[in-house]
Structure formats: structure tokens, C-alpha cells
C-alpha positions as CSV (number, residue, x, y, z in Angstrom):
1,X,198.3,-50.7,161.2
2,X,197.2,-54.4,161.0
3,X,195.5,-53.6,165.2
4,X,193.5,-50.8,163.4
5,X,192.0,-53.1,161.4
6,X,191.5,-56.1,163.5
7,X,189.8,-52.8,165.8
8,X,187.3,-51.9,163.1
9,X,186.2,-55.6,162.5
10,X,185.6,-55.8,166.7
11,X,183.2,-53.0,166.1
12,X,181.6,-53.6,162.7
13,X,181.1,-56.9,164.7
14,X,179.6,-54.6,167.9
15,X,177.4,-53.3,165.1
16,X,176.1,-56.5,163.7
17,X,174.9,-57.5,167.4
18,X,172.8,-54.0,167.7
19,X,171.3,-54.3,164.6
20,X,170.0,-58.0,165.5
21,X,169.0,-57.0,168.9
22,X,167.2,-53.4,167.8
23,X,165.1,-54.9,165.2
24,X,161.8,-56.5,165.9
25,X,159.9,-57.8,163.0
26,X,156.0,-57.0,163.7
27,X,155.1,-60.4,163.4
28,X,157.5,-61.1,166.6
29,X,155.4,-59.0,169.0
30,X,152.9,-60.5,171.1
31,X,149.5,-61.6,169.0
32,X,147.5,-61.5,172.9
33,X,146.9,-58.5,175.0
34,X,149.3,-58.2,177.4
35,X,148.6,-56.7,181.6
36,X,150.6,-53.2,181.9
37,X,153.5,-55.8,183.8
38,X,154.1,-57.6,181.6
39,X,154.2,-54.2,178.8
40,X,157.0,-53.3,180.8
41,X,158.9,-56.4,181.0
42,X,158.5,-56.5,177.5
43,X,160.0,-53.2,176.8
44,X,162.9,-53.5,179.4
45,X,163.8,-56.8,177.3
46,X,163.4,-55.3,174.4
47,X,165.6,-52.0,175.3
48,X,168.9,-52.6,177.3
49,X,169.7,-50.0,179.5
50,X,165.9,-48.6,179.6
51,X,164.2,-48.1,182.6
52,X,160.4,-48.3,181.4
53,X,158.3,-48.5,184.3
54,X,154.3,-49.0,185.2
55,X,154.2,-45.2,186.0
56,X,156.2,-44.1,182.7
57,X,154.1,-46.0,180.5
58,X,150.7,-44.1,182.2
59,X,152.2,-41.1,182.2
60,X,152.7,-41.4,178.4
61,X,149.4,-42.3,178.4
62,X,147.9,-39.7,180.4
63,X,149.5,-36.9,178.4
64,X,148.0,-38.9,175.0
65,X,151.5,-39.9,173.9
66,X,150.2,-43.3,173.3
67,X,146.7,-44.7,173.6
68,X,144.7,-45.6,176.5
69,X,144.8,-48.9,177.2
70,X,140.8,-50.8,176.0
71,X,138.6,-50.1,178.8
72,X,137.4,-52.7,181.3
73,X,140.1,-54.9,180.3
74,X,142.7,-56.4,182.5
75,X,144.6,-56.9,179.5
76,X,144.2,-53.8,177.8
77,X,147.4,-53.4,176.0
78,X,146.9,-54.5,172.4
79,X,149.4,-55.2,169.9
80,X,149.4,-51.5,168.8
81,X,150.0,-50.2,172.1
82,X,152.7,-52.5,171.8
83,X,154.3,-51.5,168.4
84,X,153.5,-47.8,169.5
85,X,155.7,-48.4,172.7
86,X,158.2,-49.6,170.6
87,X,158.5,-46.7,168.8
88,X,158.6,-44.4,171.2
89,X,161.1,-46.5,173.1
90,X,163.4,-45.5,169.9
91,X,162.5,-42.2,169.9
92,X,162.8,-41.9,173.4
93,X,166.5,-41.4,173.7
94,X,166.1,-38.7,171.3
95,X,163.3,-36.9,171.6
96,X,161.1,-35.1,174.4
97,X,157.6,-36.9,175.4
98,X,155.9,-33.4,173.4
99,X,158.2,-34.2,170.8
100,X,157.0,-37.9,169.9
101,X,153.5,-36.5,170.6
102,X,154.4,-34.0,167.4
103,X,155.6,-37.6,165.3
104,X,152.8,-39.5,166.2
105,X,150.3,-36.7,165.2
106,X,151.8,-36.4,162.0
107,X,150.7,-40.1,160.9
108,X,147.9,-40.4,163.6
109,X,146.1,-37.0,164.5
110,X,144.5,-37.9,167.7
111,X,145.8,-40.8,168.9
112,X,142.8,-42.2,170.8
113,X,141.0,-42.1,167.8
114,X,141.7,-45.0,165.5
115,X,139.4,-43.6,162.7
116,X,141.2,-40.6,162.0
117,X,145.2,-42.6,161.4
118,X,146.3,-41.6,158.1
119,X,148.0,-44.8,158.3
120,X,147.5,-47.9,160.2
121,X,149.8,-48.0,163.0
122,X,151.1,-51.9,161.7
123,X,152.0,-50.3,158.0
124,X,154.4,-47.1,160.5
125,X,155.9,-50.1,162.5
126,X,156.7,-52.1,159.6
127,X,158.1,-48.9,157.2
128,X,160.2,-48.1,160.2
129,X,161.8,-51.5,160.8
130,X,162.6,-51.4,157.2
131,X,164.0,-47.8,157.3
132,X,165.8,-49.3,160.2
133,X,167.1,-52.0,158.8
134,X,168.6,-49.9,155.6
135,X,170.1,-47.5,158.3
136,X,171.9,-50.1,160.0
137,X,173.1,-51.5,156.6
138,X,174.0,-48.1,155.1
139,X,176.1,-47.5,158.1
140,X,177.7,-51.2,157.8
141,X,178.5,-50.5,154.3
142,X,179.8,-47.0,154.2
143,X,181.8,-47.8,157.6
144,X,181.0,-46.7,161.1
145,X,183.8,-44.3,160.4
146,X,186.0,-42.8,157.9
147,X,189.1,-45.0,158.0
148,X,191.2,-42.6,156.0
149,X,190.3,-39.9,157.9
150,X,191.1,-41.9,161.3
151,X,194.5,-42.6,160.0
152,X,195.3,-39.3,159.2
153,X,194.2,-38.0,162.3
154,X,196.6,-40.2,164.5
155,X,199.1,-40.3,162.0
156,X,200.6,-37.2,164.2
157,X,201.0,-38.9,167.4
158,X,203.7,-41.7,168.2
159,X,201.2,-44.4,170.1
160,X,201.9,-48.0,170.5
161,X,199.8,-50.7,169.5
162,X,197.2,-50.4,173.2
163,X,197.2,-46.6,172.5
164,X,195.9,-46.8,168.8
165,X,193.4,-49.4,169.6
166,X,192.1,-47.0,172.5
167,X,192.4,-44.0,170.3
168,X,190.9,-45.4,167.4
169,X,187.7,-46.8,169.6
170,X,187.9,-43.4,171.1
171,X,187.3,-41.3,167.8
172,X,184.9,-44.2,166.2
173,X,182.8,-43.3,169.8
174,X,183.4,-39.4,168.7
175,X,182.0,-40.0,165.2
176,X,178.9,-41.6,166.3
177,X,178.3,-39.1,168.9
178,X,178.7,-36.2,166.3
179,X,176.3,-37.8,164.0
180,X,173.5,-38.9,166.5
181,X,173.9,-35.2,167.2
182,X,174.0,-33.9,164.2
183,X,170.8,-35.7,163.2
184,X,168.7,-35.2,166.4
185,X,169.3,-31.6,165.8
186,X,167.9,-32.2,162.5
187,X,164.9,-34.1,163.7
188,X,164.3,-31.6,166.1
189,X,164.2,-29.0,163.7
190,X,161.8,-30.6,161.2
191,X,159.3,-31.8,164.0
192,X,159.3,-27.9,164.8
193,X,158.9,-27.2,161.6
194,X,156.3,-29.6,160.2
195,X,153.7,-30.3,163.6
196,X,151.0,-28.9,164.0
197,X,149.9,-27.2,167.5
């Protein structure tokens, strides 16, 4: 079982590259207003395998997901459009565009009114890149799976060295997926629970 091994270091590696990639420190985000272009180029960076476009972003905006851009401005996006973006581009994959709404009106109440935030939206952005950044580690030091478990479950079947290396990928993939699901069903269930209409 020496490949298994060698496997699980490829991915803890995998794992290493998504945490540096996903996190961005609020001090890294642009200090100048930015044009609604160059918002989206930012976020499309920033997100591999997103599709933000001119249209999404005003749509989240027209339906008070995020805030309206400062009037009269050609660069109207602040830094806390910004860092909201960047949280919904996380919770964006998870959640629907009423369901972020819920989140941010938790923390924010209406959120084209600055003076009613029950926090400021730099203190949210930071807390959640350092919830983040203890996810990420949690899951590094627990193990993206449970190797014991992953031996025992091919221990039944005669595979070659290719066909444990695809099987074990395979069933790391299938634990992932079982508890992304398992906690956007619980995410789901507390936004329902705890926003207000």
C-alpha cells in the first residue's frame, strides 16, 4: 500500500495549492476604487472556474445582494464591494442569490445602509478568512479522508497498483462530496432557520 500513500500526499499536496489560492488577506485587495470591468476581472482571477460577469454583478446588485456601487462615480466599486463580492463568490457555489441575501442581513440588515451593519464589513471579511484558514487546516490535519476506513473499503477488491490509485482518488472525491453536502444542507437549514423575512 506504499501507492496509497504516495496518493494521499499528491492530494494533501492538491489541498495545500487551494488553500493558498482561496485565501485573500484583506490587506491584498485593491486600496482604489475599481470600474465594474475591472470588478470582474478581479473576481474571475480570484475564482477559477467562475464565470462572474458585468450583468451578474448588477443583478446582485439590483436585487440588494450587495451594495450599489457610490453614485456619480465611474469607479464606484469600493473596497467593501470588493470584500463583499468575495464573499459571495464563496458562498456562491453553495448557496441561492436569496440565500446570501439571508447571510448578509444577518450581520448587515439593509445592505445599502452602512449605519445600520452590526459589524463592519472589514472585521466579517477578516473573521472569515481566519475561519477559513482554520477549515483548511483542520481538514489538513484530520486528513481529507479517513485512511483506515479507505483501506478497509478496498481491502475487498483485488486491484493492481493504477486501479487503487484511481479508486482511492475516487472515494477521497466521494468523501468530499458527501461532506460539502452534508454541510450545505446544514447551512441551508440554519439560514432558514435563523433569517429574518
Amino acid at each position: 500500500m506504499e501507492n496509497k500513500e504516495s496518493i494521499l500526499n499528491d492530494l494533501l499536496s492538491i489541498s495545500q495549492n487551494v488553500i493558498d489560492s482561496n485565501i485573500i488577506p484583506f490587506s491584498d485587495l485593491p486600496e482604489y476604487d475599481l470600474f465594474l470591468s475591472q470588478v470582474v476581472d478581479y473576481l474571475n482571477d480570484r475564482f477559477e472556474g467562475e464565470d462572474f460577469t458585468n450583468n451578474i454583478v448588477q443583478n446582485y446588485v439590483k436585487n440588494e445582494v450587495v451594495s450599489k456601487p457610490q453614485d456619480g462615480k465611474k469607479r464606484g466599486y469600493t473596497k467593501v464591494h470588493l470584500t463583499e463580492l468575495v464573499l459571495l463568490g464563496h458562498m456562491r457555489p453553495i448557496l441561492t442569490s436569496d440565500e446570501i441575501k439571508k447571510v448578509f442581513r444577518l450581520a448587515f440588515n439593509d445592505i445599502n445602509d452602512r449605519t445600520d451593519d452590526i459589524i463592519p464589513w472589514e472585521s466579517a471579511y477578516k473573521s472569515f478568512t481566519e475561519i477559513q484558514k482554520n477549515a483548511f487546516s483542520d481538514l489538513q490535519e484530520k486528513g481529507l479522508v479517513d485512511e483506515v476506513m479507505i483501506k478497509e473499503l478496498i481491502k475487498p477488491f483485488q486491484l493492481n497498483e493504477k486501479e487503487t490509485e484511481r479508486i482511492v482518488v475516487f472515494l477521497t472525491v466521494m468523501t468530499l462530496i458527501a461532506q460539502a453536502s452534508a454541510i450545505k444542507k446544514l447551512a441551508r437549514k440554519i439560514i432558514d432557520e435563523y433569517s429574518e423575512e
